[in-house]
C-alpha positions as CSV (number, residue, x, y, z in Angstrom):
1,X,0.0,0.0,0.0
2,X,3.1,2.2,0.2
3,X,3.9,2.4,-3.2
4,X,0.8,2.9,-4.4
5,X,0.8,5.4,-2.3
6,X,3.9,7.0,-3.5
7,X,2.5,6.4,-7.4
8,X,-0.1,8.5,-6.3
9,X,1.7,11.2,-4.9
10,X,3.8,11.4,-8.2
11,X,0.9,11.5,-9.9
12,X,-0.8,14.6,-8.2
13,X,3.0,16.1,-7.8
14,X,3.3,15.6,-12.1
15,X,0.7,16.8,-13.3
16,X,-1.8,13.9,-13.4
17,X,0.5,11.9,-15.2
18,X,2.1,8.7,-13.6
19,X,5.8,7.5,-13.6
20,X,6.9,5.8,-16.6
21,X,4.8,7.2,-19.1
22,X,7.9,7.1,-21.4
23,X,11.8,7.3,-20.8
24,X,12.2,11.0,-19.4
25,X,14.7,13.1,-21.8
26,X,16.8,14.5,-18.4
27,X,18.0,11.4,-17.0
28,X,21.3,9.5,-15.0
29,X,23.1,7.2,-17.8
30,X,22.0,4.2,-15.7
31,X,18.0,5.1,-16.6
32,X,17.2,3.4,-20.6
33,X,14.0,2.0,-20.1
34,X,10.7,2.2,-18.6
35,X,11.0,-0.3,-16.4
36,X,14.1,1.5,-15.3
37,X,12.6,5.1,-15.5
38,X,9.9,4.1,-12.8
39,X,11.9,2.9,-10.3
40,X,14.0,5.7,-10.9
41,X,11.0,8.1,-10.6
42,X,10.2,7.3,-7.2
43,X,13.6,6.3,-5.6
44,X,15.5,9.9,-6.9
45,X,14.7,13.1,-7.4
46,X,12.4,14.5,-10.6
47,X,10.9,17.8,-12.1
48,X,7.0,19.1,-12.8
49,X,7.9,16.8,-16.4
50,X,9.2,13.7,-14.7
51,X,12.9,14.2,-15.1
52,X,15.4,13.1,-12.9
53,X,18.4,13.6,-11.2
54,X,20.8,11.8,-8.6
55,X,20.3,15.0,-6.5
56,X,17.1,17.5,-5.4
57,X,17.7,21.4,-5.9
58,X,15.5,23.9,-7.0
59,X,14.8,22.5,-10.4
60,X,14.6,18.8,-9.5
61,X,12.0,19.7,-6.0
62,X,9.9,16.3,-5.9
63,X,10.7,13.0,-4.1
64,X,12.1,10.5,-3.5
65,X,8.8,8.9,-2.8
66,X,10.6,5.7,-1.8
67,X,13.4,6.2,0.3
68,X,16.3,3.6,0.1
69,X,15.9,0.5,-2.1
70,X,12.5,-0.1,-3.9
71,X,10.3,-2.2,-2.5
72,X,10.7,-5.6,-3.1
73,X,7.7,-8.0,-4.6
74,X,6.5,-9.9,-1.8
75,X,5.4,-13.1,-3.3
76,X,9.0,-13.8,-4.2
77,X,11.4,-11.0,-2.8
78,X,12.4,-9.2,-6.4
79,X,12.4,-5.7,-6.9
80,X,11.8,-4.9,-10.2
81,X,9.0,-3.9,-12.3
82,X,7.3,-3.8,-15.7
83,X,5.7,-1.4,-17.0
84,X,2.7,-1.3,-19.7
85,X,2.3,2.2,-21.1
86,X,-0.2,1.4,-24.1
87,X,-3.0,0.0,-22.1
88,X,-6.0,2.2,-21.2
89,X,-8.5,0.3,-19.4
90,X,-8.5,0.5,-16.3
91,X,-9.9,-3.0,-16.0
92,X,-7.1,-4.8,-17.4
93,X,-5.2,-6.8,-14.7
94,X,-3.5,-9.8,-16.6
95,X,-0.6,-11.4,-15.0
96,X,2.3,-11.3,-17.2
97,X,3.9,-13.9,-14.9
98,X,7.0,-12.0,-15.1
99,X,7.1,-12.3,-11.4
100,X,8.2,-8.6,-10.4
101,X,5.6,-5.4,-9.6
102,X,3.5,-4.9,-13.0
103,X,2.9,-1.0,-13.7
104,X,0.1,0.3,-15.9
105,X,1.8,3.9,-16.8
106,X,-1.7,5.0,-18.3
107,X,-4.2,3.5,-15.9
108,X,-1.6,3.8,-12.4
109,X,-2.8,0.3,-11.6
110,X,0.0,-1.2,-9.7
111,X,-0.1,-5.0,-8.9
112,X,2.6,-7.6,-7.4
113,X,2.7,-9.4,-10.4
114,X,3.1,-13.5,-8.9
115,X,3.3,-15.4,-12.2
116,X,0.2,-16.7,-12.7
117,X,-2.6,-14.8,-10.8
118,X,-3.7,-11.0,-10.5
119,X,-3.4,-9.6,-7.4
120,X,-3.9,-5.9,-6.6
């Protein structure tokens, strides 16, 4: 409930959009994909646009909305996620069973992805 928590602060601090709605233009070299841009979002620090830096000044003001390392899936310990920026209903749950958190950048429905059921 914590990090949909912080997904929803993000959202409100962004403009109504959510993290991970595509790979941010201002980003560390380590940040290529979504998947990698999300956690990114909410572990350092961004802009109004979603940009983000290693550091928070006056142009980088918002978060870290998860402190220290992100949150790790609890069905099977991992700590990473995928994200689906495409879908648009907000109904749409499907386990990927890619076993990490499952992010719908459009929708913000957040789920512990466990393999092979949906779970929110």
């Amino acid at each position: 409930s914590s990090l949909r928590s912080a997904v929803e602060l993000y959202y409100y601090q962004h403009n109504n959009k959510y993290p991970a709605i595509a790979v941010p233009a201002t980003k560390p070299a380590d940040v290529t994909t979504l998947d990698e841009a999300f956690i990114a979002q909410l572990t350092r620090y961004t802009d109004a646009s979603g940009n983000i830096s290693n550091s928070g000044n006056s142009t980088y003001p918002y978060g870290p909305y998860v402190k220290g390392v992100f949150p790790a899936n609890p069905y099977n310990n991992l700590n990473d996620a995928t994200i689906d920026n495409t879908e648009t209903d907000i109904t749409v749950k499907a386990s990927g069973g890619s076993t990490v958190w499952k992010f719908y950048s459009r929708t913000g429905v957040l789920m512990a992805d466990d393999g092979g059921h949906d779970t929110l």
